[in-house]
N, C-alpha and C positions, 0 to 999 in steps of 0.2 A: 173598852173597859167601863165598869161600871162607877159610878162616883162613891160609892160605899160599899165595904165587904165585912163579913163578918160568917163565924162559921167555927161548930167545935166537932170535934174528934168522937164516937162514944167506943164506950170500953171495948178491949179485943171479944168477937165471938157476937159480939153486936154493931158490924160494921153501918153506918148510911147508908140506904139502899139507891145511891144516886146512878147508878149504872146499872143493868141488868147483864148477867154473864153473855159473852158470843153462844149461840147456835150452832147447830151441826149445818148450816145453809152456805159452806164457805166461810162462816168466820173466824176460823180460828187461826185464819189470813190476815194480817193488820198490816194496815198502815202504808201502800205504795200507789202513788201517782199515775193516772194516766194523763194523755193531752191537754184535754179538755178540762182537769177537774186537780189545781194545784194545789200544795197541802197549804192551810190554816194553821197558822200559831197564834194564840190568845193568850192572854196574863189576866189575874186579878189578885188582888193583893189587899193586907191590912195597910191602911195609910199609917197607921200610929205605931204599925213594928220597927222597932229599932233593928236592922237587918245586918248591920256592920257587927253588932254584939254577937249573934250568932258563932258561933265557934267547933259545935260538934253535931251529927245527927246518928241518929242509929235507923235500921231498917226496920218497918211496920209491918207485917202481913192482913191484907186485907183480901183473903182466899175467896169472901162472896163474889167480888166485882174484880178479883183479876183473871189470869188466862189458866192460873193453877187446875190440873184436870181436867185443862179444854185444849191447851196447849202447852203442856210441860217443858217443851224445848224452850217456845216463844218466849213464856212467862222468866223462864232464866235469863233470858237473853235481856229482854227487858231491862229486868230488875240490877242484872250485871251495870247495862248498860247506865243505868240512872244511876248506880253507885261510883261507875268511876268518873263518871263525869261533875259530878259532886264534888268527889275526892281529889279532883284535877284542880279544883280552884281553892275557896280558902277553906271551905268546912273538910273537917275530919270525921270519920267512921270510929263510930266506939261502940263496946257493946254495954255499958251502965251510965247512965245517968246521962244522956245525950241532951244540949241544948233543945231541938228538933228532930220530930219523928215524920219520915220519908218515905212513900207508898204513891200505888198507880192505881188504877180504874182502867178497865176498857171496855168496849161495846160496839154495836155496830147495826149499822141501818141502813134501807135499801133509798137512793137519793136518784135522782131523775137529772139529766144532762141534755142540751137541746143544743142542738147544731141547728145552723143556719145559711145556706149556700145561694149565691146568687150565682144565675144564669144566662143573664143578658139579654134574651130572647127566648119564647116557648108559650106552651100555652099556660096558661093561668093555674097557681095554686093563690098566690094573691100579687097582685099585680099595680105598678107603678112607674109613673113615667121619669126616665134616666136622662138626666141633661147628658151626662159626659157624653153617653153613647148617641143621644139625639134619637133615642126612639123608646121602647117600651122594654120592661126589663121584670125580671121573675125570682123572686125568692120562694125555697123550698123550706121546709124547717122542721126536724126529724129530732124525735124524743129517745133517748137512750135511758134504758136503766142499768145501774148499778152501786156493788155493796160498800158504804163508805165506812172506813173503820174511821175509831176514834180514840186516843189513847189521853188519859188525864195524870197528873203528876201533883199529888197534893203534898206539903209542906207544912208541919204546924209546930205551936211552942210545945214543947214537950210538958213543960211544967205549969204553962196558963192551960193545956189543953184546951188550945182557942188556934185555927187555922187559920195562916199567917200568909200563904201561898198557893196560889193553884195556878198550873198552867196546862192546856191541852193541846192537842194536835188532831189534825182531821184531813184525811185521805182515802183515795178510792181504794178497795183490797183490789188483788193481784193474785192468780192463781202459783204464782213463783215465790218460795220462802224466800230466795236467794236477793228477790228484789225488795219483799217487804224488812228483810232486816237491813237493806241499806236507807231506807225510806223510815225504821226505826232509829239508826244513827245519827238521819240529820237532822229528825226530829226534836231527840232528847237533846243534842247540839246547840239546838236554837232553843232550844228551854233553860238548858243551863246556863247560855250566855245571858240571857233575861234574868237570870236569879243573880249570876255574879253582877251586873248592872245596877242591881235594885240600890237602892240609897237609905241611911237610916230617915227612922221616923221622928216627929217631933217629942 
């Protein structure tokens, strides 16, 4: 996290262009884990929000940078999902005058993974000498690509219109909807336990 944040909202129909929408390249696949490549949660936050005051949020639509029209199921599923888990802890859902307003971001980029195998013995790709084995020993090391999605969950005061909260998530897509919506649930999971955590400000 960073030592400072700060960040405002602009009106509906004028979203931040901080994310650019997923592509037709497989991404409208978000968000599940392979082996090699575990999900990332991050936070950054206003130091100075009083986050116990908090009390109500309403839902944002921010249709540039979400799945809307790329993924209409996804994007439900999403959006459900970040509402109830919201509403599982102490904020409540209203439709006027909400303490904080509630929206996602997603995107997705193609990220490089590298394996690395030792052999014990063979001929040379780079080569070094092995106490344990008392002789000469061979490491391979094989480049993978693939698509990492990335889903973000911004938080701001409704009435400073000044964002108060972001947290995201980063994982390999999956050619399986069925694994990337459980790889959305632990995600948001682990976002909302960090937001009910957070502590007031000074």
């Amino acid at each position: 996290m960073t030592a400072a944040f700060s960040g405002t909202i602009p009106p509906r129909n004028h979203t931040e262009e901080i994310m650019t929408r997923l592509s037709a390249f497989g991404m409208t696949l978000l968000l599940i884990a392979v082996p090699a490549a575990a999900q990332e949660i991050h936070i950054d936050y206003d130091r100075w929000a009083r986050f116990t005051t908090f009390k109500t949020f309403a839902w944002y639509s921010t249709d540039e940078t979400s799945l809307l029209g790329v993924s209409d199921m996804m994007h439900e599923y999403i959006k459900n999902a970040i509402i109830a888990q919201l509403s599982s802890g102490r904020l409540q859902q209203v439709e006027e005058d909400p303490d904080l307003y509630v929206t996602y971001h997603a995107n997705a980029r193609e990220a490089m993974r590298l394996d690395t195998t030792y052999w014990g013995y063979g001929f040379p790709s780079s080569w070094y000498w092995d106490p344990y084995w008392g002789g000469m020993g061979m490491t391979t090391t094989t480049a993978h690509t693939y698509t990492e999605g990335i889903l973000i969950v911004d938080i701001w005061n409704a009435r400073e219109e000044t964002l108060v909260w972001r947290g995201s998530a980063i994982a390999a897509v999956s050619p399986d909807p069925a694994k990337n919506r459980k790889k959305v649930d632990k995600a948001i999971k682990k976002l909302a336990k960090k937001w009910e955590n957070m502590k007031p400000g000074f």
